[in-house]
C-alpha positions as CSV (number, residue, x, y, z in Angstrom):
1,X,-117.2,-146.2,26.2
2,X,-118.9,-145.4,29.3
3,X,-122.5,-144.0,30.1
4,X,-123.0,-141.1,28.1
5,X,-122.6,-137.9,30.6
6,X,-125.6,-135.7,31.6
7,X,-125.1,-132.2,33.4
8,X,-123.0,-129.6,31.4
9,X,-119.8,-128.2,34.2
10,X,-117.6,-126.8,31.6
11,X,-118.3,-124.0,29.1
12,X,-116.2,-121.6,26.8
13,X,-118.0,-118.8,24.9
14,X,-115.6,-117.4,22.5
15,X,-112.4,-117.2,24.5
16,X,-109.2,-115.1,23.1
17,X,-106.0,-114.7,24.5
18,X,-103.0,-113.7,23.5
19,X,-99.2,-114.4,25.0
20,X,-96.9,-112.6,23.4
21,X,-97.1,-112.6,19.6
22,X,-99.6,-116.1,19.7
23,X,-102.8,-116.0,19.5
24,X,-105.9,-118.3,21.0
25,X,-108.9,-117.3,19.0
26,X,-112.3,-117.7,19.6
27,X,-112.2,-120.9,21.3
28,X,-116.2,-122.4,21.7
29,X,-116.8,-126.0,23.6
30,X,-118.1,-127.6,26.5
31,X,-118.0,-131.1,28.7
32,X,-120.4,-132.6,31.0
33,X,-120.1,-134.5,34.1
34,X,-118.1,-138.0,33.3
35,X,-117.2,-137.2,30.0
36,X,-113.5,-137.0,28.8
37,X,-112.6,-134.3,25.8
38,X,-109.1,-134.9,24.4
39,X,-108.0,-131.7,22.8
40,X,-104.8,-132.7,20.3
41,X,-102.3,-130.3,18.7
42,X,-98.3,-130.0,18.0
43,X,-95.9,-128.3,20.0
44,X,-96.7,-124.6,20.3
45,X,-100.7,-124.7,19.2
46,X,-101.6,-123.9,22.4
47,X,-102.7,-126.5,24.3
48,X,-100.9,-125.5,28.0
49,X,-102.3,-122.0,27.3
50,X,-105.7,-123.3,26.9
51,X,-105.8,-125.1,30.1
52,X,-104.0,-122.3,31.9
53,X,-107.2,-120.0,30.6
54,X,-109.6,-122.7,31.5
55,X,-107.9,-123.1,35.0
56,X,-108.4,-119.3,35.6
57,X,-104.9,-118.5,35.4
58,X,-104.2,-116.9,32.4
59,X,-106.9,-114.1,31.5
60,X,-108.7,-113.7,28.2
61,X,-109.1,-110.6,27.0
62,X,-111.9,-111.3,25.2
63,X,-115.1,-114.2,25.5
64,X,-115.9,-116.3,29.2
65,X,-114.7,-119.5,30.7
66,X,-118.0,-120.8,32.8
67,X,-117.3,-123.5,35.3
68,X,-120.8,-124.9,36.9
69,X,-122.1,-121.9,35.6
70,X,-119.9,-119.5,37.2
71,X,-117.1,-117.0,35.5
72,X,-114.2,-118.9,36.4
73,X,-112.2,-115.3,36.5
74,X,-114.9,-113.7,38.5
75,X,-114.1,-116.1,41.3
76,X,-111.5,-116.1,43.7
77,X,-108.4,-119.3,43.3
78,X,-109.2,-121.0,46.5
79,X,-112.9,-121.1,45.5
80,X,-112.3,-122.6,41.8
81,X,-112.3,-126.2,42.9
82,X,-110.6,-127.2,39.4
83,X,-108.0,-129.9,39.2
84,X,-104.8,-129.2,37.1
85,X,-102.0,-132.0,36.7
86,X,-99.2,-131.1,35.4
87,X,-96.8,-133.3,32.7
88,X,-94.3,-133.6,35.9
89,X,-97.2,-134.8,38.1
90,X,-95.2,-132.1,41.0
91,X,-95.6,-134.1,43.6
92,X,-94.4,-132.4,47.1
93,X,-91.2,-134.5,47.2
94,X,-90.5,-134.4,51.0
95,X,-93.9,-135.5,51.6
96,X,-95.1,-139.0,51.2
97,X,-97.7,-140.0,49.3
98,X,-100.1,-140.1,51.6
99,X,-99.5,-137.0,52.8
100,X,-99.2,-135.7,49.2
101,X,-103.0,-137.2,48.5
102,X,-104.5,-135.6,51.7
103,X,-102.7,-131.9,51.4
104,X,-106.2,-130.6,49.8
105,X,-107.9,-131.6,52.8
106,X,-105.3,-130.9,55.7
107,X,-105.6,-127.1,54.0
108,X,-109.5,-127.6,54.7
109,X,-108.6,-128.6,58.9
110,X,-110.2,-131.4,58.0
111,X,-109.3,-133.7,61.3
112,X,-106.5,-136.0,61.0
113,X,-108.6,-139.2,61.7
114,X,-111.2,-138.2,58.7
115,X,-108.1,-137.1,56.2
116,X,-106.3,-140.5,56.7
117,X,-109.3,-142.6,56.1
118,X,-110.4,-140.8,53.1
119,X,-106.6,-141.3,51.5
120,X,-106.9,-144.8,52.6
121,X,-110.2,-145.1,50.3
122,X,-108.7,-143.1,47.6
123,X,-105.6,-145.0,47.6
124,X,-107.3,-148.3,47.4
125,X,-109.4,-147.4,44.3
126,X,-105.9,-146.5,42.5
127,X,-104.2,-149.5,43.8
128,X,-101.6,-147.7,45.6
129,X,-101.9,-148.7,49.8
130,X,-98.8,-150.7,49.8
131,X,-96.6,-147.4,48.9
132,X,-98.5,-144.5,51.0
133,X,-95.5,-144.3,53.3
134,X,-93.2,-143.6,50.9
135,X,-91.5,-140.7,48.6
136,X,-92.1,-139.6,45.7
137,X,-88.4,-140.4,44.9
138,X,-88.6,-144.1,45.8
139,X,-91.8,-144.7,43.4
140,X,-91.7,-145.6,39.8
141,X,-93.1,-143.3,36.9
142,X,-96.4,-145.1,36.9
143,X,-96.8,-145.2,41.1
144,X,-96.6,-141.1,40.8
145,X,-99.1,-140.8,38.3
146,X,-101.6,-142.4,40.5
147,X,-100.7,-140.2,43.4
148,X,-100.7,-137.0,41.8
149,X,-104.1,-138.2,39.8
150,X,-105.9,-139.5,43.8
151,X,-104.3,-135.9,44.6
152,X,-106.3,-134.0,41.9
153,X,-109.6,-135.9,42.8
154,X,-109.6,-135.5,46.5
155,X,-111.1,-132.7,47.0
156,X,-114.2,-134.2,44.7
157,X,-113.4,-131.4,41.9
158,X,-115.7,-131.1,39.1
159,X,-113.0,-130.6,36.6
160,X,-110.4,-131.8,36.1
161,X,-107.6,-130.6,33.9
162,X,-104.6,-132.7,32.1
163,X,-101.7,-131.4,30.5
164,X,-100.1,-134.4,28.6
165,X,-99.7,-136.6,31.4
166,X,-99.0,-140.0,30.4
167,X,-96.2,-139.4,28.2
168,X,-93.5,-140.2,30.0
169,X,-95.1,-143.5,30.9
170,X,-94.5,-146.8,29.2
171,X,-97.2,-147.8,27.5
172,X,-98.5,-150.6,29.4
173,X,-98.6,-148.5,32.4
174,X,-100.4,-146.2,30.0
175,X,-102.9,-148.3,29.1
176,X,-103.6,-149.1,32.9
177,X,-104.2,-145.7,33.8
178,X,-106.4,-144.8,30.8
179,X,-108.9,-147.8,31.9
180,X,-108.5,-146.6,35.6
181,X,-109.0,-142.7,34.6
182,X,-112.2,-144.0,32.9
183,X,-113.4,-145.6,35.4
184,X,-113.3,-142.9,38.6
185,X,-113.7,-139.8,36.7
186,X,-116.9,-141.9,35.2
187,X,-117.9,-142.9,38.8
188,X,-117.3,-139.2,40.3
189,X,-118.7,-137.7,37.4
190,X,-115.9,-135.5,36.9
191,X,-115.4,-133.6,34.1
192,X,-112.0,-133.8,32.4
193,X,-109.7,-132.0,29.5
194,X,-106.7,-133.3,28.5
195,X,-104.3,-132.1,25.9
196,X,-101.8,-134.2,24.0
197,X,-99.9,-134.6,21.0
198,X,-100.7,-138.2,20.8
199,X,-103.5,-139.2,18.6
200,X,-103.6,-143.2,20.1
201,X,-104.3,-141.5,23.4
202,X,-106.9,-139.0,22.3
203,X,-108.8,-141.2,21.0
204,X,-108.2,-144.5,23.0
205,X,-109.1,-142.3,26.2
206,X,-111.8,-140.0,25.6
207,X,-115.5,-139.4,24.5
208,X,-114.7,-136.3,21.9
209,X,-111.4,-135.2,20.6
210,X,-111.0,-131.9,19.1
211,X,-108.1,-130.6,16.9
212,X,-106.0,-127.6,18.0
213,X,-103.7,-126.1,15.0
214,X,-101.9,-122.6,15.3
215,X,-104.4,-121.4,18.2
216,X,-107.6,-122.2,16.6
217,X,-110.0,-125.1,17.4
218,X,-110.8,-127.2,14.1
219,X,-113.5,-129.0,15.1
220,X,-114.9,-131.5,18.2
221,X,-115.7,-135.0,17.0
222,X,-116.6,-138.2,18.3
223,X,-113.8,-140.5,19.7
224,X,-114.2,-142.8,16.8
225,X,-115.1,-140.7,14.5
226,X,-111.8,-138.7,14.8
227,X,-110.2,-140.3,11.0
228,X,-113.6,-140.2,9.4
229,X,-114.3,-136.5,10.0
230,X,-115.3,-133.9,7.7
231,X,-111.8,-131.8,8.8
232,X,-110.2,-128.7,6.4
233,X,-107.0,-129.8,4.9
234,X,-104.8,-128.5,7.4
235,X,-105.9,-130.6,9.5
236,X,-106.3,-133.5,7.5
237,X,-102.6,-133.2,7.0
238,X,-101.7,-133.1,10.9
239,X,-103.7,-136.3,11.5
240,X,-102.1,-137.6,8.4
241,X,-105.0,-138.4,6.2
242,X,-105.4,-138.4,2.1
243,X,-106.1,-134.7,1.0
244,X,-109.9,-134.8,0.3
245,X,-110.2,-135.7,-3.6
246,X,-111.6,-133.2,-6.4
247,X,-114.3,-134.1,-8.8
């Protein structure tokens, strides 16, 4: 994969939280700039809920999220700078896409002149000038994952925060985005963490992938390491491996 990543931006020291009768427990990692952790897990282990806590909305009530060094709950929304894009990409859907790319910055008062050129540049690296005048309505499933992803890295945020975004995509429009995600978060050094159920994509798309199941956090391994673990038999069975044989 790329260049192996250098300075530490994310950090979680033994995070809890609890939403209703589930449980996160004790939830230990990190990710430095330009690297990519996949974090996989069914339905209902907890994945939305651990980017939620990460993202500063939902609050642990016990342990630290530490973004650049700084409690991410101890500072204020507006002063986060975290990216979060959601499954549904929620695009502003009476605003084109160029204007959906350069919101961050028109809430800045950055001047007009300075916003449209830096869409411009963002739009050309995702290969998406020819459609910055239209909807979100008019553009195909793949089209809107570009804007909402040049959206989430306008504003140059360290982090940046995935919740199972490809899969409504085909999969050669998948594949195109995973090689064009590499390639900009590699070249802003932007941290990213993305959850998904999809093993193929974990481990197609990032450096580590770790293995959520029932709240906990199995393990953080290699990309391609990720079948040839040393994992508990729980997980073994979610990835669908051979139970580990006795002597």
């Amino acid at each position: 994969m790329d260049k192996q990543p250098s300075q530490q931006v994310l950090r979680l020291e033994n995070v809890t939280v609890r939403r209703g009768n589930f449980l996160l427990n004790q939830i230990s990692f990190s990710v430095r700039a330009g690297e990519i952790v996949a974090i996989l897990g069914r339905t209902g282990a907890g994945k939305t809920l651990l980017l939620e806590t990460i993202a500063g909305f939902s609050r642990p009530e016990a342990g630290q999220v530490f973004c650049r060094g700084t409690d991410v709950h101890q500072t204020p929304l507006h002063r986060r700078n975290i990216g979060y894009l959601y499954q549904d990409f929620s695009l502003f859907p009476h605003m084109t896409a160029a204007a959906n790319i350069g919101y961050g910055l028109k809430l800045r008062r950055l001047p007009r002149e300075m916003i449209r050129a830096r869409v411009e540049e963002m739009a050309g690296r995702f290969g998406i000038c020819r459609i910055l005048e239209q909807y979100p309505g008019t553009l195909s499933g793949g089209e809107q994952q570009r804007v909402a992803l040049a959206r989430a890295l306008m504003l140059q945020t360290p982090l940046l925060l995935l919740d199972e975004p490809f899969s409504a995509l085909d999969p050669v429009t998948r594949e195109g985005l995973y090689r064009l995600l590499r390639e900009v978060c590699g070249e802003f050094q932007c941290a990213v963490v993305l959850v998904t159920h999809d093993f193929r994509e974990a481990a197609a798309l990032s450096h580590r992938v770790g293995v959520l199941l029932e709240g906990s956090l199995r393990g953080i391994v290699p990309a391609d390491s990720l079948f040839d673990a040393p994992w508990d038999e729980e997980t073994r069975r979610f990835l669908g491996l051979e139970p580990v044989k006795k002597e």
